[in-house]
C-alpha positions in Angstrom: 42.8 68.0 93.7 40.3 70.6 92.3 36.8 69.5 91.3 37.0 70.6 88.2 40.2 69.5 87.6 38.7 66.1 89.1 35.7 66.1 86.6 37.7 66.7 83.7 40.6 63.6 84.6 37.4 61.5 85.1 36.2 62.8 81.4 39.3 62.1 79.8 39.5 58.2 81.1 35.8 57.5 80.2 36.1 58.9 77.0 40.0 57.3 76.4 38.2 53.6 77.6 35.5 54.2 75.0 37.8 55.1 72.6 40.1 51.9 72.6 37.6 49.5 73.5 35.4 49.6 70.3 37.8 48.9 67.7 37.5 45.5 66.1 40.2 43.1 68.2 40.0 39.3 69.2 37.9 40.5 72.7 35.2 41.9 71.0 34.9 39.3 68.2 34.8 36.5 71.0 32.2 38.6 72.9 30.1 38.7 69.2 30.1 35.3 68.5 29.3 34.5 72.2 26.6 36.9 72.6 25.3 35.6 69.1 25.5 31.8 70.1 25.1 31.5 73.7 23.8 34.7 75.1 24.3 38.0 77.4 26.1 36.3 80.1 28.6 34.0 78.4 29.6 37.1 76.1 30.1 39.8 79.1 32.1 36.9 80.8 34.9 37.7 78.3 34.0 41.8 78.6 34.6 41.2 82.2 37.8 39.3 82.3 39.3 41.5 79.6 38.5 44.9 82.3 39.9 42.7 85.2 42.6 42.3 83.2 43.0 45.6 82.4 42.3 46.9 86.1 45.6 44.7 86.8 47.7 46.3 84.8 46.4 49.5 85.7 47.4 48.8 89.4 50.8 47.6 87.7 51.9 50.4 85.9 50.5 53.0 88.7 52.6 51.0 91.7 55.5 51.4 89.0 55.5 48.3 87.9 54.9 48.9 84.3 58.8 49.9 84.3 60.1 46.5 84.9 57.3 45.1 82.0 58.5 47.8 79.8 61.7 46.3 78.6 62.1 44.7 75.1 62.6 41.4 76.8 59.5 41.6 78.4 57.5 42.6 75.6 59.3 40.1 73.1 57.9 37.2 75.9 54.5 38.8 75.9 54.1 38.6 72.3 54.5 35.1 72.0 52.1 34.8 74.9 49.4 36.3 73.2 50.3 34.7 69.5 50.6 31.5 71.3 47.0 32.1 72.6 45.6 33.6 69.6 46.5 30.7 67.4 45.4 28.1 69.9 41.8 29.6 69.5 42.2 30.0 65.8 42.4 26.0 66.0 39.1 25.4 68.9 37.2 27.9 66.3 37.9 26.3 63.1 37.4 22.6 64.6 34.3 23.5 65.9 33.3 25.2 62.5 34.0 22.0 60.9 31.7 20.0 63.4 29.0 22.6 63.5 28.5 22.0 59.8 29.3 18.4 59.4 26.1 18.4 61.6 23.7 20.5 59.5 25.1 18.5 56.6 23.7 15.9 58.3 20.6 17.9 59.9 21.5 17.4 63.7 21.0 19.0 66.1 24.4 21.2 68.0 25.9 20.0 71.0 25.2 21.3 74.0 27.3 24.3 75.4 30.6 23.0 76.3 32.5 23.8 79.2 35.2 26.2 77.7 31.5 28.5 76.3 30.4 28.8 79.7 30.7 32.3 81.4 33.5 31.3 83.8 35.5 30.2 80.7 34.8 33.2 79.0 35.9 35.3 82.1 39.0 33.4 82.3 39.6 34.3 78.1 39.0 37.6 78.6 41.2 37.9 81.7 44.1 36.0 79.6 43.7 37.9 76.1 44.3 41.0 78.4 46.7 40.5 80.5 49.1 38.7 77.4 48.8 42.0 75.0 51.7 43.8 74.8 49.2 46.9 73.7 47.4 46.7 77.1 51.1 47.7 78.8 51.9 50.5 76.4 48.3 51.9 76.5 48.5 52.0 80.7 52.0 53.3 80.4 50.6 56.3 78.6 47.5 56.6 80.1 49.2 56.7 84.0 52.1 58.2 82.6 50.6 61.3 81.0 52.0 64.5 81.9 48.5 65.7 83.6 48.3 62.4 85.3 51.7 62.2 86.9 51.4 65.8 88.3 48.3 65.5 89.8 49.6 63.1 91.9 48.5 59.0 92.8 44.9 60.1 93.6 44.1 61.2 89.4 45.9 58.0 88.5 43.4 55.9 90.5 40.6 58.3 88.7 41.6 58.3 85.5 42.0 54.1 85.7 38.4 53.9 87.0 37.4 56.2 84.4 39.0 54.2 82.0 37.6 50.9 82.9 34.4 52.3 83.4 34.2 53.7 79.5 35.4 49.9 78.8 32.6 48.4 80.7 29.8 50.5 79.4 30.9 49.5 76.1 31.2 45.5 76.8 27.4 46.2 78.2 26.2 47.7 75.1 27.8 45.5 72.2 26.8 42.7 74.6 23.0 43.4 74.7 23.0 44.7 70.9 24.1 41.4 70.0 22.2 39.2 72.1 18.9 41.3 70.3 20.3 40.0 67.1 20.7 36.1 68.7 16.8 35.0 67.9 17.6 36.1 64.5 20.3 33.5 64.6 20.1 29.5 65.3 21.3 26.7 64.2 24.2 24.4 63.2 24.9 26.3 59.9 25.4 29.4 62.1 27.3 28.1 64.5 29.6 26.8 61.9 29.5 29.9 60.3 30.2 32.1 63.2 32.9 30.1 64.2 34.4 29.6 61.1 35.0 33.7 60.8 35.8 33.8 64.5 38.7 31.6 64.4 40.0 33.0 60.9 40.1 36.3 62.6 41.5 35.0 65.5 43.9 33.6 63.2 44.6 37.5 61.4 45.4 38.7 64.7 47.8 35.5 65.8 49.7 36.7 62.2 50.1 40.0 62.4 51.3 39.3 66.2 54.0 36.9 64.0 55.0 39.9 61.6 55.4 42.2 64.5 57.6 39.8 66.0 59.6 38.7 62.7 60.3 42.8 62.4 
């Protein structure tokens, strides 16, 4: 493989895993309210296991995998995976809203972190939002499978991947410490209830346009 042609593969996947990592999605409003409630590490847990995530199905699809996960059936079954999970957070959100302002009502103090805010849980959310989204298989499929890709042979596959998941990575980095600037700024039971309140309605968006999609 030429340099140049090496160089400009490696471009295209950093550029491509900027690109599609930025948009607002359920990842990066779980990594906001994180970062904004519990700090950098919690919040680049989720970052993390969302670009393991991705690396596996970036292995997948370039050991030819992604054929077999391509199917209809596959995709239908993925769907409801990643509503399922969408909605189940919509409901851990909204709950905790609810108790995150019953206490200010009542002036008390928050809870402590729970288990499922640590960074391990947050790796392990990250790693299952990814790997459910039917998105993250038709994204690889024509990320590996691009003309360019394919015909410069296994080795600009594996480079435009770690390209990819770089660009993903130095975004997670960035939105992560850009939040956590903004965390002094933000304390307190009425914010916690706020910021879950909007993360689990969102979460709650997404779980219902996943239910359209599927309904069409």
């Amino acid at each position: 493989m030429a340099e140049a042609s090496l160089a400009s593969l490696a471009l295209y996947g950093l550029l491509l895993g900027w690109s599609v990592a930025w948009p607002p999605g359920p990842i990066n409003a779980e990594i906001v309210r994180r970062g904004l409630a519990r700090g950098f590490w919690p919040a680049y847990g989720v970052g993390l296991g969302a670009s393991t995530g991705d690396a596996a199905w970036a292995v997948a699809v370039g050991l030819g995998a992604g054929t077999l996960v391509a199917s209809d059936d596959a995709r239908s079954a993925l769907s409801v995976l990643s509503t399922l999970l969408l909605l189940l957070l919509a409901v851990i959100y909204l709950r905790g809203a609810w108790r995150a302002l019953a206490a200010w009502r009542r002036r008390a103090a928050v809870d402590a972190p729970r288990r499922f805010e640590g960074g391990g849980a947050g790796y392990l959310l990250g790693l299952g939002l990814a790997l459910s989204s039917p998105w993250n298989i038709a994204f690889w499929l024509a990320v590996i499978g691009r003309a360019q890709t394919l015909q410069a042979g296994a080795a600009a596959s594996l480079v435009v991947a770690g390209a990819v998941l770089a660009g993903t990575n130095l975004w997670v980095l960035l939105l992560c410490a850009a939040v956590v600037l903004l965390r002094l700024r933000f304390a307190g039971a009425a914010w916690e209830g706020v910021a879950k309140g909007a993360t689990g309605l969102l979460m709650l968006a997404f779980a219902v346009d996943g239910l359209r999609r599927l309904a069409g």
